[in-house]
N, C-alpha and C positions, 0 to 999 in steps of 0.2 A: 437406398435401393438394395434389395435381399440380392443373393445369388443361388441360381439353380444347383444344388449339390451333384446332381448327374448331370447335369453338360457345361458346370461351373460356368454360366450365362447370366448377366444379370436378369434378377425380374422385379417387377412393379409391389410397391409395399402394399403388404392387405389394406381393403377398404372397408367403411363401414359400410357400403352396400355388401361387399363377400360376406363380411359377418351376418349380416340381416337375412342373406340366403342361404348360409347354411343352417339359420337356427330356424329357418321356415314360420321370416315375420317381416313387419313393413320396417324401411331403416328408420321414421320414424319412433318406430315402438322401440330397438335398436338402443337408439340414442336416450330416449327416456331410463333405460337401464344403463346402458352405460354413466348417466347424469345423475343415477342413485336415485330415480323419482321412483315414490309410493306408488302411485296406480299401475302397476305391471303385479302378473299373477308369480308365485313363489316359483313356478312351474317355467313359465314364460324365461324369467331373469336366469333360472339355472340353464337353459336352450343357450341362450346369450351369452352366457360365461362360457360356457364349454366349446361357444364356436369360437369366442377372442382366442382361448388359448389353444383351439388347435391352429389358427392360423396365425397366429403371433400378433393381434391388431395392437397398436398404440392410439391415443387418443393423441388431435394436436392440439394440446391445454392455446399452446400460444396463439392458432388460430382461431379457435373459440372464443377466447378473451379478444382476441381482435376485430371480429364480428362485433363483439358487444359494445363495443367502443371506447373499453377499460386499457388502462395499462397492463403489464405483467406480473408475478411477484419478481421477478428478477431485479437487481439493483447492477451497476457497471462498474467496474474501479478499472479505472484507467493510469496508467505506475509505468514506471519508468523501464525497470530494465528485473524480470523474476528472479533473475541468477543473483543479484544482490538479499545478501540475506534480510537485510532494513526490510524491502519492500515484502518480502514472502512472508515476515512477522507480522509485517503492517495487514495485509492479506487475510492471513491466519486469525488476529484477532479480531477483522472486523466480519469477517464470515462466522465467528463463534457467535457473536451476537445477534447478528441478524439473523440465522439459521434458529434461533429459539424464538424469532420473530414470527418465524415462516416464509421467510425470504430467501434467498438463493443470490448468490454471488457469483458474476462470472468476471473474468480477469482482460485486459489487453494491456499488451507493454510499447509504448510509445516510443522508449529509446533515447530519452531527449529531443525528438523532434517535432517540433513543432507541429509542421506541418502534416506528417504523422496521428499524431493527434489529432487534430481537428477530423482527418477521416475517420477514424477510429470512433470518436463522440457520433459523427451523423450516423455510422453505423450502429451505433446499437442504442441509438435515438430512433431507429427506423423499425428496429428490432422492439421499440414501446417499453425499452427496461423504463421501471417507476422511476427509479434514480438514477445518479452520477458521483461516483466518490471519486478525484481527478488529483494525480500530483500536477502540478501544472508545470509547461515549459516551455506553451507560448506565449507572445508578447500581446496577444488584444481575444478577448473571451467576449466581447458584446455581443456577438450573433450568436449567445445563448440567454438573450431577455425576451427575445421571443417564445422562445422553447421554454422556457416557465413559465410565459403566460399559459402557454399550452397543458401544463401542468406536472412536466417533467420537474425532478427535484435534484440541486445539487449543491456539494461539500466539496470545497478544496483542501487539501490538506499536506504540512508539512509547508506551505508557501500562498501567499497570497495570491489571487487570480486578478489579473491584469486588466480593467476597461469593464469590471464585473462586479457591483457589488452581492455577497453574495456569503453564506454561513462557510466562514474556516476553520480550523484544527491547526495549530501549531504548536510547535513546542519553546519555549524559553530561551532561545538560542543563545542572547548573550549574559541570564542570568547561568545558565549552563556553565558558559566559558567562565565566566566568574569564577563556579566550584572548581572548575580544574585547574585556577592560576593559585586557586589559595590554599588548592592541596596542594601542588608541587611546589608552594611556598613554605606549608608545612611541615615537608619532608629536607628543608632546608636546599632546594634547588637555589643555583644564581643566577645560571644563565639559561635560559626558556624559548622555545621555540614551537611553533603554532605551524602545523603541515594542513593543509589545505585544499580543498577540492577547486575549481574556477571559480573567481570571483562573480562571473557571470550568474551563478545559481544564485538564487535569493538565499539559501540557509545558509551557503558558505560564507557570501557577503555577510550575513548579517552576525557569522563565529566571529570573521576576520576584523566588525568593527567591536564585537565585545572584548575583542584581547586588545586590542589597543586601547580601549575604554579604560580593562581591568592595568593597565601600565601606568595611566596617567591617574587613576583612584589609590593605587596602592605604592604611587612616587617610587615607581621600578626606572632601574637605569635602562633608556630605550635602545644602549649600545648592547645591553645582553639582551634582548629578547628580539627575538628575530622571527617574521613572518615566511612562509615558504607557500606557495600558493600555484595551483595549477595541476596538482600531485589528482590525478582521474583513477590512477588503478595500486594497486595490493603493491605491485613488481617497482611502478613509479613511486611510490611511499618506502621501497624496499633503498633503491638508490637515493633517494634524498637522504637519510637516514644515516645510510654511510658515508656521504660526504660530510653531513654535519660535521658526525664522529671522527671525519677526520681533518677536520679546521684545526686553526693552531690555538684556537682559545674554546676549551671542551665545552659542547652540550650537557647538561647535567638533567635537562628537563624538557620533554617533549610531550605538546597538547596533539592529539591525530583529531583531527575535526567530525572524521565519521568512520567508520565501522573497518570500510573497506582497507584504509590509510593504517587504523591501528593495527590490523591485521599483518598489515607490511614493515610496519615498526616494531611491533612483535617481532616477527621472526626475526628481524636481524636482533633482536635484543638477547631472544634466546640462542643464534646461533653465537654469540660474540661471549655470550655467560654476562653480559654486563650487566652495570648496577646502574645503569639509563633509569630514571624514575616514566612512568608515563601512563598519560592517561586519555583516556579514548571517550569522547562525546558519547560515543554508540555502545550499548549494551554488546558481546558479539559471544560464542558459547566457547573459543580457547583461549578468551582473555583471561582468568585465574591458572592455564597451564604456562602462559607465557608471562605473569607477572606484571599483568598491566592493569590499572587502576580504571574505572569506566561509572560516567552515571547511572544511574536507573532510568537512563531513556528507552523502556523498552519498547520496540516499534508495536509488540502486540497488544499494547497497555494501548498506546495512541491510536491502532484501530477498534479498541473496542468503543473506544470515545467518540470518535469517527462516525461510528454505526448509530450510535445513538444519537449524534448529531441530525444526522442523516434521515432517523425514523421519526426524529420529531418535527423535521421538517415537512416529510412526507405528510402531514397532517394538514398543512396551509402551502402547499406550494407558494402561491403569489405573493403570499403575503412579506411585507417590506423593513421586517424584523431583524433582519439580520445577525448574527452574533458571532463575536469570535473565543473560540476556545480554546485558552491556552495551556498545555501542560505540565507545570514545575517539574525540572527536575534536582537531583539533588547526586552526593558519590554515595555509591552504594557503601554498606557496611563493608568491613575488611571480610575479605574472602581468603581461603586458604591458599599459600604460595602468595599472596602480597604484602609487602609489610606497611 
């Protein structure tokens, strides 16, 4: 709703009837110009133009298309929390691609709840976006086999969907953790420790059984390597960090499981000057100021993959293909300030 500049009042948004009557034409003829149709005269169309822009009309694409009984171009990603960098990459890369689709991306953050979610999907299932890109974080996704039959399309990504078979996007988790025990085995680390988000999350779970895995593949003594699990934010990654360092038998070697954790391991790394070796699952942008070693997980690599997951699905919704795509990653090359 506009507001009146003199009596700052709201008022009613122009219609394509106001248009139709100031260009002195039926809103039929109106909408034929507005819908780019040939049979209107040169004369006619310029009337028509000149009334949208004196009165500022918008066209509502998504009620038109609703009428029609199509879906939208809009696509939904549904993510957990935007303030984490992971997901505003993950974001970023999957709207580069679908945008040269001609698709349009709109966002909602869930929070980790569940229940959250599921409102959030019937909303903008209601709203007829074509798709659904979903980190997921509830525990049962069945009452959306219907809504594909219907012809909605969707991608989980980053975690499997629960009670749904259905096209995922994951990454490597525990060939991931792998690179990170055999480079801080590299760097001659002895005693190693694995900081960790809730086991409750399917990626963390699934760090936390690749370091155990990489202990018992590489006949590591299980009294040096130590799990820390539970670590949700930067400030709690910040205190795990310094207790390590202050055990009586030194940390030499710390895995951070995701972006947020390295971040928190960083800084006490650079406020202490230490020679803490470490390395971060998660790509993050002050990981080479603080000297932390990190895969090439970049979250916007894994939405563009994501997108195309997504746009190829869009082609057969119902169909019972399924596939899952998984994203190797690997350590990035030495970057300046790590040795």
């Amino acid at each position: 709703m506009r507001t009146d500049l003199t009596t700052n009042q709201p008022i009613a948004h122009p219609t394509l009837a106001d248009v139709a009557a100031i260009a002195g034409v039926s809103i039929k003829t109106a909408s034929r110009v507005l819908n780019g149709s040939a049979n209107v005269s040169a004369d006619t169309e310029d009337k028509v133009k000149k009334a949208v822009s004196l009165v500022g009309y918008r066209s509502n694409r998504i009620a038109r298309e609703l009428r029609g009984g199509s879906l939208s171009n809009i696509i939904g990603m549904v993510i957990s929390d935007l303030a984490n960098p992971f997901y505003a990459g993950l974001a970023a890369g999957a709207e580069e691609s679908l945008s040269k689709a001609g698709l349009e991306l709109i966002l909602a953050t869930a929070r980790d709840n569940g229940e959250r979610e599921k409102v959030l999907i019937e909303s903008l299932l209601e709203r007829r976006v074509r798709g659904l890109i979903i980190v997921p974080s509830a525990e049962d996704y069945s009452y959306l086999h219907i809504e594909r039959r219907r012809g909605f399309s969707f991608v989980f990504v980053d975690r499997p969907a629960p009670y749904l078979d259905a096209d995922t996007v994951l990454v490597d988790n525990q060939g991931g953790i792998n690179a990170c025990v055999d480079k801080l085995l590299s760097l001659g680390c002895k005693r190693i420790a694995l900081i960790a988000d809730n086991p409750a999350i399917w990626t963390a779970a699934e760090r936390i059984e690749g370091f155990k895995k990489a202990i018992v593949t590489r006949k590591l003594d299980s009294d040096n390597s130590l799990i820390i699990s539970g670590i949700h934010t930067s400030i709690e990654a910040e205190q795990a960090t310094r207790e390590l360092l202050n055990q009586k038998k030194k940390i030499d070697g710390i895995i951070a499981a995701n972006d947020l954790i390295a971040f928190g391991v960083g800084q006490v790394k650079s406020a202490l000057n230490s020679n803490l070796n470490v390395v971060s699952f998660d790509e993050f942008p002050s990981a080479s100021l603080m000297g932390v070693h990190t895969l090439n997980h970049d979250p916007q690599r894994l939405g563009r993959l994501t997108a195309d997951v997504i746009m190829k699905r869009m082609d057969d919704p119902t169909a019972d293909n399924y596939q899952t795509a998984v994203m190797q990653v690997a350590i990035n090359e030495e970057i300046q300030g790590v040795a």
